[in-house]
C-alpha positions as a Markdown table, in Angstrom:
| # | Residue | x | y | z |
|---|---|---|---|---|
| 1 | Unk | -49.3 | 45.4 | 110.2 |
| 2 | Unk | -49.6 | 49.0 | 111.3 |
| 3 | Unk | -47.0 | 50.0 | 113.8 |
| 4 | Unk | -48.8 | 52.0 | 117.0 |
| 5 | Unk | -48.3 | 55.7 | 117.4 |
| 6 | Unk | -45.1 | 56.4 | 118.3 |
| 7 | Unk | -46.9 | 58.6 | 121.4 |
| 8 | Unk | -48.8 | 55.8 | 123.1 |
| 9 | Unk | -46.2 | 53.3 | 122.8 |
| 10 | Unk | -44.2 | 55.7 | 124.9 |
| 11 | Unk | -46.7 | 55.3 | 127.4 |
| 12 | Unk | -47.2 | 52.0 | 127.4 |
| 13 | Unk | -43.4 | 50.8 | 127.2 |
| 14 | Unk | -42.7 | 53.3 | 130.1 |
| 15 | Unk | -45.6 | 54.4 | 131.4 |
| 16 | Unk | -45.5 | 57.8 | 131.6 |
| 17 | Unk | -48.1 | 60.6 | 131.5 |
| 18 | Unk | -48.5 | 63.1 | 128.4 |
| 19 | Unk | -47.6 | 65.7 | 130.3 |
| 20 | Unk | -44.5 | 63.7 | 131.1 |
| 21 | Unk | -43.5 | 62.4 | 127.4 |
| 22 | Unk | -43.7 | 66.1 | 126.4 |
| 23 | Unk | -41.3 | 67.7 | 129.3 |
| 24 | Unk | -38.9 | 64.9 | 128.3 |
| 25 | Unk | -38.8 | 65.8 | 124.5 |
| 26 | Unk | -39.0 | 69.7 | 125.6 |
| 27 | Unk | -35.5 | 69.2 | 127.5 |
| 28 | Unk | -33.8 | 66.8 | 124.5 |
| 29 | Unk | -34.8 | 69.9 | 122.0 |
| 30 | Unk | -33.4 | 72.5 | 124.5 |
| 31 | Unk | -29.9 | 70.5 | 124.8 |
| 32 | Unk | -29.7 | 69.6 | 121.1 |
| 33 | Unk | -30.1 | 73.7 | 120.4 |
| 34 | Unk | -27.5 | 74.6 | 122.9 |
| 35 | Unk | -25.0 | 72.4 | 121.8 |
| 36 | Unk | -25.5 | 73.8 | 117.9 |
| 37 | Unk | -25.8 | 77.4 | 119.7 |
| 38 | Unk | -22.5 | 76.3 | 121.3 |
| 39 | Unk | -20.4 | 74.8 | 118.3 |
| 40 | Unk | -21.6 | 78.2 | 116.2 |
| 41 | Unk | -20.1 | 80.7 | 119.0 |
| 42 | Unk | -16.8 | 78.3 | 118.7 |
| 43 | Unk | -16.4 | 79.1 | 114.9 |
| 44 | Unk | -16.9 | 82.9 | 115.3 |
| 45 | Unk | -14.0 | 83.2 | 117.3 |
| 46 | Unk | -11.4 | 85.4 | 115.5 |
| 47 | Unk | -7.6 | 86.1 | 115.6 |
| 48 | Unk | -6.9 | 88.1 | 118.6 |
| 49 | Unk | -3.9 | 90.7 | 117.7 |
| 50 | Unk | -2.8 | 93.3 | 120.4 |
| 51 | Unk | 0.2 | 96.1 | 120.5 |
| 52 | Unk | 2.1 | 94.6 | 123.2 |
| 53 | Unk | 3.4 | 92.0 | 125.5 |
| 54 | Unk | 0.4 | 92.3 | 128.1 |
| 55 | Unk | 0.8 | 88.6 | 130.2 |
| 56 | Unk | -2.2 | 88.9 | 132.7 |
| 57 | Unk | -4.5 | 89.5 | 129.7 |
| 58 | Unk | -2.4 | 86.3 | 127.7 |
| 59 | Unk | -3.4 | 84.4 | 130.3 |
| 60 | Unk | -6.6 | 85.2 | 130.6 |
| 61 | Unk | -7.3 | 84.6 | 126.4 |
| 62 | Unk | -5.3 | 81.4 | 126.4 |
| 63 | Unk | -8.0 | 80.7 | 129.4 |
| 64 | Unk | -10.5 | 81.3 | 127.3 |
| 65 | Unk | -9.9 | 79.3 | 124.4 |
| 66 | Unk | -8.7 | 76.3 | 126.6 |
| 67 | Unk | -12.4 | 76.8 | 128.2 |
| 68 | Unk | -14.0 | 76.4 | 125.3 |
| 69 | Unk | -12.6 | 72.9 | 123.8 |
| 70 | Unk | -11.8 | 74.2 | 120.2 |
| 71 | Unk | -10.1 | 71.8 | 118.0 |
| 72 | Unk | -8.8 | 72.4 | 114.4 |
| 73 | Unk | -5.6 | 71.8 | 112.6 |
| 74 | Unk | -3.1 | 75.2 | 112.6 |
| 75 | Unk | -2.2 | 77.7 | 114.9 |
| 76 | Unk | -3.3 | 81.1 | 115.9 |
| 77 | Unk | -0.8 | 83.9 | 115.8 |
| 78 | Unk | -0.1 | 86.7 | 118.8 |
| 79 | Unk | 2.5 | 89.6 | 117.5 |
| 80 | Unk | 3.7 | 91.7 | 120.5 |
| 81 | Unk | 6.3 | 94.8 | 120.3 |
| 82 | Unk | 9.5 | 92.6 | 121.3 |
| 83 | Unk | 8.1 | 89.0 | 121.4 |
| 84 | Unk | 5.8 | 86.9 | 119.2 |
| 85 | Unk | 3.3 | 84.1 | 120.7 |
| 86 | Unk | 2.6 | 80.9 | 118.8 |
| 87 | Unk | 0.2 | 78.1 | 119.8 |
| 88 | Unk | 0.4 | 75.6 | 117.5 |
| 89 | Unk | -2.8 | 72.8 | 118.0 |
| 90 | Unk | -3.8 | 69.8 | 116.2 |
| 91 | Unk | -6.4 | 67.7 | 117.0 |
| 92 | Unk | -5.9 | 69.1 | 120.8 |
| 93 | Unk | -7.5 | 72.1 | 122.6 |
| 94 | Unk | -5.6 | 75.6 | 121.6 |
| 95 | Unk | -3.4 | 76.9 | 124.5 |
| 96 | Unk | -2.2 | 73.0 | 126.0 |
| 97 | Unk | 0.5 | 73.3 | 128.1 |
| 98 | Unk | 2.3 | 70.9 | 125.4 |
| 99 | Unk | 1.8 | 73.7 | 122.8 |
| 100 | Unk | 2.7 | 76.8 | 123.9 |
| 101 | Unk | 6.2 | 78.3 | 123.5 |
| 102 | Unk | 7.7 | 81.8 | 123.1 |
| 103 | Unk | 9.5 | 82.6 | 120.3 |
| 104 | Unk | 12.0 | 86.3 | 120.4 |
| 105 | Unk | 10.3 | 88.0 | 117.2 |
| 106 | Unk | 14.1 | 90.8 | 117.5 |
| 107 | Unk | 16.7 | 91.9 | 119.7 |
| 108 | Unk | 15.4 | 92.8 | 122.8 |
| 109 | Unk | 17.1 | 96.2 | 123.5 |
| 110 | Unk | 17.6 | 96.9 | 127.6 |
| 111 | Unk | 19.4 | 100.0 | 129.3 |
| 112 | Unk | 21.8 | 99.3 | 131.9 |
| 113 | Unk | 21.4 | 100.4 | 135.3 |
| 114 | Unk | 24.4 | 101.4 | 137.4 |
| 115 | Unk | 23.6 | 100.2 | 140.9 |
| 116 | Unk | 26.0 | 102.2 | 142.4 |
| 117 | Unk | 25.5 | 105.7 | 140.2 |
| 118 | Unk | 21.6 | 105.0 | 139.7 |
| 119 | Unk | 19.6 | 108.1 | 141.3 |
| 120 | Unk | 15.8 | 108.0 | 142.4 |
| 121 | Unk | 14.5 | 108.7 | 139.4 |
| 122 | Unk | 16.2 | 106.0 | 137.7 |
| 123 | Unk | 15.3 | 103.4 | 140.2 |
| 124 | Unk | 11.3 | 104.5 | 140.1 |
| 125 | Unk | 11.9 | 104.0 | 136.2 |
| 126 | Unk | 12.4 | 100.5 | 136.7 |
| 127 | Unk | 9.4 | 98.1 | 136.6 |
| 128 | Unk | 8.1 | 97.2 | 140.2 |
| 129 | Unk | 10.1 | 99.8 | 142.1 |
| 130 | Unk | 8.5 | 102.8 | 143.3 |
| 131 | Unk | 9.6 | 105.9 | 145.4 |
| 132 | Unk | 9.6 | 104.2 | 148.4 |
| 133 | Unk | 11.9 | 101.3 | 147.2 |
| 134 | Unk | 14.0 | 103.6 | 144.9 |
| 135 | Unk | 15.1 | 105.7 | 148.9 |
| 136 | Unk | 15.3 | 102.1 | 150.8 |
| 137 | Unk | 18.1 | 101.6 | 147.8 |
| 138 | Unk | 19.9 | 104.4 | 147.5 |
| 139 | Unk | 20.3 | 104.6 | 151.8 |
| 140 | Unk | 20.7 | 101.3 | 152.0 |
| 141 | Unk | 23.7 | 101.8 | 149.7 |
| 142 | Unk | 25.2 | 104.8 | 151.4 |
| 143 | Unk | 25.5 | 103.2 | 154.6 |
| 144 | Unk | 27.1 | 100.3 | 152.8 |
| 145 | Unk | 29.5 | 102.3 | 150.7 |
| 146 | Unk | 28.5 | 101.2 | 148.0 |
| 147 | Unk | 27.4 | 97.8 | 146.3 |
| 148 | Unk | 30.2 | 94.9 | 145.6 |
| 149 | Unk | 27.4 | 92.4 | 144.4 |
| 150 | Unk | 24.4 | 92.8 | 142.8 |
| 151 | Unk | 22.8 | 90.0 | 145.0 |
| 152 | Unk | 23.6 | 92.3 | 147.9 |
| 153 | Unk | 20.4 | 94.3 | 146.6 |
| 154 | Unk | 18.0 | 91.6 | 147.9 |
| 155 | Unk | 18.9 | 93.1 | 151.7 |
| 156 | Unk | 17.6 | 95.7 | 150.8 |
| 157 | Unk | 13.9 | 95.2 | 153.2 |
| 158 | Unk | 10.9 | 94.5 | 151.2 |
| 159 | Unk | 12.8 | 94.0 | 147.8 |
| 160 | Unk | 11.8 | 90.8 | 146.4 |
| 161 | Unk | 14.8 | 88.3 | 145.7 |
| 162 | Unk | 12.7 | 87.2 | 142.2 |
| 163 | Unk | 13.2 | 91.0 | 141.3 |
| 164 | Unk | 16.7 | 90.9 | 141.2 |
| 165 | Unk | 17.0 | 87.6 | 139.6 |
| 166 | Unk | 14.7 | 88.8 | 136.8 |
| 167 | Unk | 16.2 | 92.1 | 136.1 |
| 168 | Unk | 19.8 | 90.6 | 136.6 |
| 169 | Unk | 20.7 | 91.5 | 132.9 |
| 170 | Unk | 19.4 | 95.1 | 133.0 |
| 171 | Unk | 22.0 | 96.1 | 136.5 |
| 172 | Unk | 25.9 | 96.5 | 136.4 |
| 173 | Unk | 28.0 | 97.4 | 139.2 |
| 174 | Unk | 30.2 | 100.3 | 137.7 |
| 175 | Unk | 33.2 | 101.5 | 139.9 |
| 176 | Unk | 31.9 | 99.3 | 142.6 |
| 177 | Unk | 32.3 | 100.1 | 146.1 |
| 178 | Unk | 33.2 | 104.0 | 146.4 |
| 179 | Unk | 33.9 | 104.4 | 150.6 |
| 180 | Unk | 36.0 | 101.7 | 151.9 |
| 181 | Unk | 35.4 | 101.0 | 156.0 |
| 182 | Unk | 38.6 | 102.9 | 157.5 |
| 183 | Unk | 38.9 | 100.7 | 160.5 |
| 184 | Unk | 42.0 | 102.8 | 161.5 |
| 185 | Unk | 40.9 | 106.2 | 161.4 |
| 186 | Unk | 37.5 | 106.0 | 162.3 |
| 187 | Unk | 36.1 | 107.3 | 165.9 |
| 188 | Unk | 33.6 | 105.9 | 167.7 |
| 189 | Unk | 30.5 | 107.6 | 166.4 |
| 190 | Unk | 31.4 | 107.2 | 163.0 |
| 191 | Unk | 32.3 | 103.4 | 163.0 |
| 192 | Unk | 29.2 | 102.5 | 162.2 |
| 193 | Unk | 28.5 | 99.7 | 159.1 |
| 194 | Unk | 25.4 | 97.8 | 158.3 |
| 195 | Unk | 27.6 | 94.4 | 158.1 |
| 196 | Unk | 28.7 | 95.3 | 161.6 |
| 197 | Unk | 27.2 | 94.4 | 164.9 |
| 198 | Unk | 27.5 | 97.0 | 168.0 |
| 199 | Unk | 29.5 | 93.9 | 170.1 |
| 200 | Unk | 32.7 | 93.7 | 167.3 |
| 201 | Unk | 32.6 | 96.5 | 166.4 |
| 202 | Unk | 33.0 | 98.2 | 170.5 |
| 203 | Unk | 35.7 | 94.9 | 171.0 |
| 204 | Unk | 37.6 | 96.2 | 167.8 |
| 205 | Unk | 38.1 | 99.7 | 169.1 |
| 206 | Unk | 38.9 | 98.2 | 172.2 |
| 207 | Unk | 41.7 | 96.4 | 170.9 |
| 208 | Unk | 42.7 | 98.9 | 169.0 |
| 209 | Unk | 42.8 | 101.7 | 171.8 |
| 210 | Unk | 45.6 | 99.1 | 173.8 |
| 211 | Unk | 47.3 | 97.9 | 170.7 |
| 212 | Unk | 47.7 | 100.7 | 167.9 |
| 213 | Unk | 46.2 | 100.7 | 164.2 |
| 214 | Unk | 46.0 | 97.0 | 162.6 |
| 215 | Unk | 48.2 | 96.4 | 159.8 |
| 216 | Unk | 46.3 | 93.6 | 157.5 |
| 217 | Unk | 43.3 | 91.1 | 157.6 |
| 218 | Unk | 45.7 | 88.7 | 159.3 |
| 219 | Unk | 46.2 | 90.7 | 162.3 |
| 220 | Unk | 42.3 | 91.1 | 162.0 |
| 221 | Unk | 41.5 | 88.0 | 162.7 |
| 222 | Unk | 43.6 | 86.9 | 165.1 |
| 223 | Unk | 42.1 | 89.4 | 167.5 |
| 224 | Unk | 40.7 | 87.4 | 170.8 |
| 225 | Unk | 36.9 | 87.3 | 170.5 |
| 226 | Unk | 36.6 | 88.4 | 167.1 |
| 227 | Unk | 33.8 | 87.0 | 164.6 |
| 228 | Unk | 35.6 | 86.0 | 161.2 |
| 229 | Unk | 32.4 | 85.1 | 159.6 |
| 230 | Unk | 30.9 | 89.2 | 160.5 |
| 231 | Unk | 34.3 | 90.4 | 159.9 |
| 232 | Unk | 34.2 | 88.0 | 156.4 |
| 233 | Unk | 31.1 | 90.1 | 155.3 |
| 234 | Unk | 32.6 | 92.9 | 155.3 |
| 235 | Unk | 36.1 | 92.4 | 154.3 |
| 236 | Unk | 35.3 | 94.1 | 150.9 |
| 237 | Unk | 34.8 | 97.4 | 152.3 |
| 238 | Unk | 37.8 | 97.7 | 155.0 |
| 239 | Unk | 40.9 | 99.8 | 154.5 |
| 240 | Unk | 43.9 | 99.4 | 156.8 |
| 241 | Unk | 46.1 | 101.7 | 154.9 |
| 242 | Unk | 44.5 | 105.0 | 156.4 |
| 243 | Unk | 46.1 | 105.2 | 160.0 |
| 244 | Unk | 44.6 | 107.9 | 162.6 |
């Protein structure tokens, strides 16, 4: 028995149009060629290499690959100055969350920063501080006397707290604080400290105008009215030794 033409059983079976049969096979050849156009493009993809560790444009390849489905057994190889970045795949999309890691390719050599030595030019040489930040620091440390705590750099205003945690390794105190608060010698107009409200610090002189110099942190703190949690803050910077 001869079988029909494949074209009018179409049309019978589903009663369609010629017109119609041939937009219909039009479309199936246009998706069958851009998936092969597709699956070529994936396996002309080639090792990316670059000089250093760059993460936004990491990001942005890993991105790319994930975009684009490839699966193969292996891995593909990034070499930067200080690190080396591996993503191992099999049988899963290059650049899964599951297999990506960083591996320290050598020593990672950082300079120290003296927080309380550390000049402008030093502090603009750090990564994300600029001229601006580098003079909020170094006033923000004069007034204080100088730093005790390298946490006590996130007060300084507009300097992230993620800064200081990331850089943590890189900054060292030195001597430490190098002007100690002398609350027995100082006059009015110079008893002046960011730790120190304008209320304690007018009831201190006070007290000490009627009662003489204070002798320790004891005698401190047992004044009427004083704050030991403001005067706590600042305890690392007072001297009682120096006596008007």
């Amino acid at each position: 028995m001869k079988l029909p033409n494949f074209h009018y059983f179409i049309r019978f079976v589903f009663g369609l149009s010629s017109w119609e049969i041939y937009g219909i096979a039009s479309l199936i050849i246009l998706i069958l060629l851009s998936k092969g156009l597709k699956w070529f493009w994936n396996e002309q993809i080639e090792p990316l290499s670059v000089q250093k560790f760059e993460p936004k444009f990491l990001d942005k390849y890993v991105s790319e690959l994930e975009s684009k489905k490839r699966r193969k057994d292996g891995y593909a190889k990034l070499k930067f100055r200080n690190f080396e970045y591996r993503t191992f795949y099999k049988n899963k999309p290059l650049g899964s969350k599951k297999s990506v890691f960083w591996k320290r390719a050598g020593p990672e050599i950082l300079k120290k920063v003296d927080i309380n030595q550390a000049d402008s030019i030093t502090w603009v040489g750090m990564k994300g501080i600029g001229p601006s930040f580098a003079h909020r620091i170094l006033m923000f440390r004069d007034k204080l006397g100088g730093f005790f705590s390298i946490d006590q750099l996130k007060e300084v205003y507009g300097l992230d707290s993620l800064w200081v945690k990331e850089n943590q390794r890189r900054l060292i105190l030195g001597k430490g604080i190098y002007r100690k608060f002398q609350v027995n010698k100082l006059e009015w107009k110079e008893f002046r400290h960011p730790y120190l409200p304008y209320p304690q610090a007018k009831l201190f002189l006070a007290y000490r105008k009627q009662h003489g110099s204070v002798q320790n942190w004891e005698e401190l703190i047992g004044i009427k009215l004083i704050d030991s949690k403001v005067w706590e803050r600042l305890r690392p910077y007072l001297d009682f030794e120096s006596q008007k």
